[in-house]
C-alpha positions as CSV (number, residue, x, y, z in Angstrom):
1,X,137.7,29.8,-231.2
2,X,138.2,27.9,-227.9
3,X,141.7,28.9,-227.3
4,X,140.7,33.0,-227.9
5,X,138.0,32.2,-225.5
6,X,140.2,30.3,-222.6
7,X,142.4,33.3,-223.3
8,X,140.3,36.0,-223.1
9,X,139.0,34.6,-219.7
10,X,142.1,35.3,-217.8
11,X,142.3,38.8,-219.6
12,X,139.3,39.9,-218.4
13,X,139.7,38.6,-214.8
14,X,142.8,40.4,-214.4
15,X,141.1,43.7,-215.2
16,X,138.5,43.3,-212.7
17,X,141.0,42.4,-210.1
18,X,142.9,45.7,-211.2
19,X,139.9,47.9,-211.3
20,X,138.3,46.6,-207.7
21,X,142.0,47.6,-206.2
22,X,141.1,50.5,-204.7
23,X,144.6,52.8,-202.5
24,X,142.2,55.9,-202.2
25,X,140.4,54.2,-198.8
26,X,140.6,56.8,-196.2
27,X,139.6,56.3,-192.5
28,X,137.5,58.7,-190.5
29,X,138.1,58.5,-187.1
30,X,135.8,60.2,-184.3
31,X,136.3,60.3,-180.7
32,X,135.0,57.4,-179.2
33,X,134.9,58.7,-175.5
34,X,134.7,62.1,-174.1
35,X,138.1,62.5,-173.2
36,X,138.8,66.5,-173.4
37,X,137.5,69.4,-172.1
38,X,133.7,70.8,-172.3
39,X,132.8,73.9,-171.3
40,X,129.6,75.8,-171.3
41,X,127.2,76.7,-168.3
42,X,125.4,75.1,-165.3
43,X,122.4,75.4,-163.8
44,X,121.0,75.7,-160.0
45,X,117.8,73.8,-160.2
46,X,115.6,72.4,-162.7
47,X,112.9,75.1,-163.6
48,X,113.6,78.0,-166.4
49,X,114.5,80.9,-165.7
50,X,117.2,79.9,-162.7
51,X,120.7,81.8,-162.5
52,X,123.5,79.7,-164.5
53,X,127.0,79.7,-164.0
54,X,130.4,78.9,-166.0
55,X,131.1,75.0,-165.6
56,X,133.9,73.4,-167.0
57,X,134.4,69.9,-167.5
58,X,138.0,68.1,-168.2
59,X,137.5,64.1,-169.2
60,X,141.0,62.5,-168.6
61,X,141.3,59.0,-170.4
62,X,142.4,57.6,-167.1
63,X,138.7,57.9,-165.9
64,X,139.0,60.9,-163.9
65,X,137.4,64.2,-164.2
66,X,137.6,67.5,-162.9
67,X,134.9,70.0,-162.5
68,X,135.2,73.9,-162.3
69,X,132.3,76.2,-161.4
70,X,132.5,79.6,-161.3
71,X,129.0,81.1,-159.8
72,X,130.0,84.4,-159.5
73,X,130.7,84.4,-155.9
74,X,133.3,81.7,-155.5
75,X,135.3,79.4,-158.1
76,X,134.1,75.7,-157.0
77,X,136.4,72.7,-158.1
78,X,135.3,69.1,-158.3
79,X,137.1,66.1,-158.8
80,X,135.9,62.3,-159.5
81,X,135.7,59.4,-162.1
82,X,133.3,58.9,-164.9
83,X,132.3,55.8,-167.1
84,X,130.1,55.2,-170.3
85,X,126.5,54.0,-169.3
86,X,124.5,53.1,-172.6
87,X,124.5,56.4,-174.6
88,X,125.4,58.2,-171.2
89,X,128.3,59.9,-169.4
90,X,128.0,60.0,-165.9
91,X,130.7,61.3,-163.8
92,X,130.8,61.0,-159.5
93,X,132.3,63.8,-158.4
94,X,133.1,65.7,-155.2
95,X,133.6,69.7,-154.8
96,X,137.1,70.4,-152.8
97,X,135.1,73.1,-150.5
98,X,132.1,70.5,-149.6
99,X,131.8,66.7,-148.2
100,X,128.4,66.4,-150.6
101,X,128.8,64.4,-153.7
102,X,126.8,64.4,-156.8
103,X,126.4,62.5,-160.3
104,X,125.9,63.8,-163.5
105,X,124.6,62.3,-166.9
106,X,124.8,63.7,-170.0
107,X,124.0,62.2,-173.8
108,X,126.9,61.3,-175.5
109,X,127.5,60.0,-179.3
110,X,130.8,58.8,-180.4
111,X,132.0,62.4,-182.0
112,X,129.6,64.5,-180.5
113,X,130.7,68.5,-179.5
114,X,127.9,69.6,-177.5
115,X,126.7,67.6,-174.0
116,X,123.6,68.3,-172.6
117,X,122.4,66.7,-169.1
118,X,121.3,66.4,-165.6
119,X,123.0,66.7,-161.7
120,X,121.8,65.3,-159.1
121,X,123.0,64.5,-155.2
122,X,124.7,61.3,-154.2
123,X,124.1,58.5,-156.6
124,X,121.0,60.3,-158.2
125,X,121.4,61.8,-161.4
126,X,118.7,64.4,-161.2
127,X,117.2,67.2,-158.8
128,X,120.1,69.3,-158.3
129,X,120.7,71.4,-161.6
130,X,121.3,71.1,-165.5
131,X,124.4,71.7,-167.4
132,X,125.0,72.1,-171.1
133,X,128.7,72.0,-172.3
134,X,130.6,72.1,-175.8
135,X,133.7,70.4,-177.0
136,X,136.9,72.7,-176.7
């Protein structure tokens, strides 16, 4: 009776080593940083009902973004960095056509496709406009 037991032991440790083996594991992997480009609109201002225009946003993984606007009346382009504050983008940017430079700060979740956020002037990130943009 001992020696079916000892054997039996072995037996059944072998089929839950088989069983827990497991080749099926797949990896999801979302986009940790924004890299890519966003487009969607901007906004002059902070109150409702303000005109908005076509912004563009183009995250390179060097750090560096570049900024379209298109108002209507002139296509504006921007370039500067941006970095990962907390759950934050903020990019420091500067339009080619003005010495002004402003920050923005949008939420951003590892994987997210739409950016909502704020502009400000200089190093403040609000009291200019608002932008709202979607992963292309």
């Amino acid at each position: 009776m001992k020696k079916s037991l000892f054997a039996l032991i072995p037996a059944l440790a072998m089929v839950f080593l088989i069983s827990s083996c497991n080749k099926d594991d797949t990896t999801t992997t979302t986009n940790s940083t924004p890299t890519g480009t966003w487009s969607g609109t901007g906004q002059y201002g902070t109150s409702a009902g303000v005109p908005t225009y076509a912004f563009t946003l183009n995250f390179k993984a060097n750090g560096t973004v570049d900024i379209t606007g298109d108002n209507s009346t002139a296509v504006d382009v921007a370039t500067g960095t941006w970095t990962i504050v907390a759950d934050s983008v903020r990019a420091f940017y500067r339009y080619a056509s003005s010495s002004a430079e402003y920050t923005l700060s949008g939420k951003y979740t590892a994987g997210a496709t739409v950016m909502t956020g704020t502009i400000g002037l200089g190093t403040s990130t609000t009291g200019v406009g608002l932008f709202s943009v979607t992963k292309q």
